[in-house]
N, C-alpha and C positions, 0 to 999 in steps of 0.2 A: 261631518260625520266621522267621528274616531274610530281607531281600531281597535277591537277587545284585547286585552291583555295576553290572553291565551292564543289568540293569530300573533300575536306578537312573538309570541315565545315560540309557537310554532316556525316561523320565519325567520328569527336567530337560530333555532337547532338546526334549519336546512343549510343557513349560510355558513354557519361552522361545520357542517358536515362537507357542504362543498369546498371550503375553505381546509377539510383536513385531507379531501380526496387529489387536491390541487397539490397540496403542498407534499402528501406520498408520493406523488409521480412527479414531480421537481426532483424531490430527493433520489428516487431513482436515476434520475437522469444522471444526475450528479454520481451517482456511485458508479456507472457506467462510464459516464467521462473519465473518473478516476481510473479507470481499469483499462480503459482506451488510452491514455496518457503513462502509466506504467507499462502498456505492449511497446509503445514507442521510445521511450527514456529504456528499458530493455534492451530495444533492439540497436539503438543508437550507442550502449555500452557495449556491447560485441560486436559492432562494427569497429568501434577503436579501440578495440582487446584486438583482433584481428590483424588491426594496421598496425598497432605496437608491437604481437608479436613477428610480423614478419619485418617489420624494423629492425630487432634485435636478431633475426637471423642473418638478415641481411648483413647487419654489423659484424657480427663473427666470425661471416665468412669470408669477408674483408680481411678483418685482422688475421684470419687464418694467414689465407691468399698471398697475403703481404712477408708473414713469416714466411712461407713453404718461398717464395721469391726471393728476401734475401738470404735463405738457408742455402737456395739452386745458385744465387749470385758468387756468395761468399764456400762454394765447397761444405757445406755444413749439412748436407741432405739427410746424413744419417745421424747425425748426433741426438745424443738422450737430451741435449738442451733444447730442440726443435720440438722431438718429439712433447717434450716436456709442456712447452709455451703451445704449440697446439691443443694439445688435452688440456689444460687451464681453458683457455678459452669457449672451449665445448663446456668443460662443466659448468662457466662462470656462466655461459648462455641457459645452461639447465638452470642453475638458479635462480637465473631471471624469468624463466621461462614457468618456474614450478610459483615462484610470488606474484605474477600475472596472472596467474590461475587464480591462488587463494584469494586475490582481491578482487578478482569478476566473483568469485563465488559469495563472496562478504556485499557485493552491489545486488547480486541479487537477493538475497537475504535483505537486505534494507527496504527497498526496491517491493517485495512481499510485505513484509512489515508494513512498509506506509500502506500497501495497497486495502490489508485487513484493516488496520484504521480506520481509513476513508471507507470501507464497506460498513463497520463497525459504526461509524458516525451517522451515518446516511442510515443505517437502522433504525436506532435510538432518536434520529430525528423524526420518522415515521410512528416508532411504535408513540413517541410522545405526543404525538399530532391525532392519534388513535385515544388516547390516555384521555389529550384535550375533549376531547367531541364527546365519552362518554361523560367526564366531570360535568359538562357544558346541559348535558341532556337529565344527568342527576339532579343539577341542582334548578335546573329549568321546571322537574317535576318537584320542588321541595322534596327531596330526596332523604333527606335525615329527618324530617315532620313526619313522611310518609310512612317510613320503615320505624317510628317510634310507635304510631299508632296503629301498624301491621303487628309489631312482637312487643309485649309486655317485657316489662324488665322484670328479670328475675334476681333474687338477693344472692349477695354473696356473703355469708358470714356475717347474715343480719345486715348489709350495708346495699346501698343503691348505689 
């Protein structure tokens, strides 16, 4: 005993429908992983923005440290050349300190970027998986026979 063709067709529209409700919530997952994965690569660049900036203060206050020592060693405590190579220093640190900035700011800017992608994609793979299942149910009902013989064609400029 066979199965009518229309259980049939009934039984493809459920598995594709199951099949597109499967594959929404996969894709979800996925956009959430993405977004769980971007908290983390985030947090893991400001943890070493953090350690690099106190790295470079570190450093500077060394080289300070070092000069204000051989200024005290060598009688030089007040000269404009101490004072001099100290403020170098401090600015040179601002500078490093101010392009450490602009580049965590540009990591999270990317960082965002990918993250819309991967939300973006994860979309577009659902709404198509939506897209599928109505195609699948259109053409399961003869869907272009149906709607021919629902609306008459009307002319346009005498033509069909």
């Amino acid at each position: 005993m066979g199965l009518e063709a229309a259980t049939i067709a009934y039984i493809a529209a459920g598995t594709a429908a199951v099949g597109t409700v499967a594959s929404a919530q996969q894709q979800r997952k996925a956009g959430k992983a993405a977004e769980r994965q971007y908290a983390a690569e985030s947090r893991k660049a400001e943890i070493q923005n953090i350690r690099s900036v106190r790295q470079q203060i570190r450093e500077a206050r060394l080289a300070q440290a070092s000069m204000l020592n051989v200024g005290a060693q060598t009688g030089g405590m007040g000269s404009s050349g101490l004072a001099g190579g100290v403020a170098s220093v401090g600015t040179q640190l601002a500078g490093n300190l101010n392009y450490m900035q602009q580049i965590a700011e540009q990591n999270t800017a990317i960082g965002s970027a990918a993250l819309a992608g991967a939300q973006a994609t994860s979309n577009a793979a659902i709404y198509g998986s939506i897209g599928k299942i109505g195609g699948t149910i259109f053409s399961g009902m003869d869907g272009y026979e149906t709607l021919l013989k629902q609306t008459p064609l009307v002319p346009i400029s005498g033509k069909y």
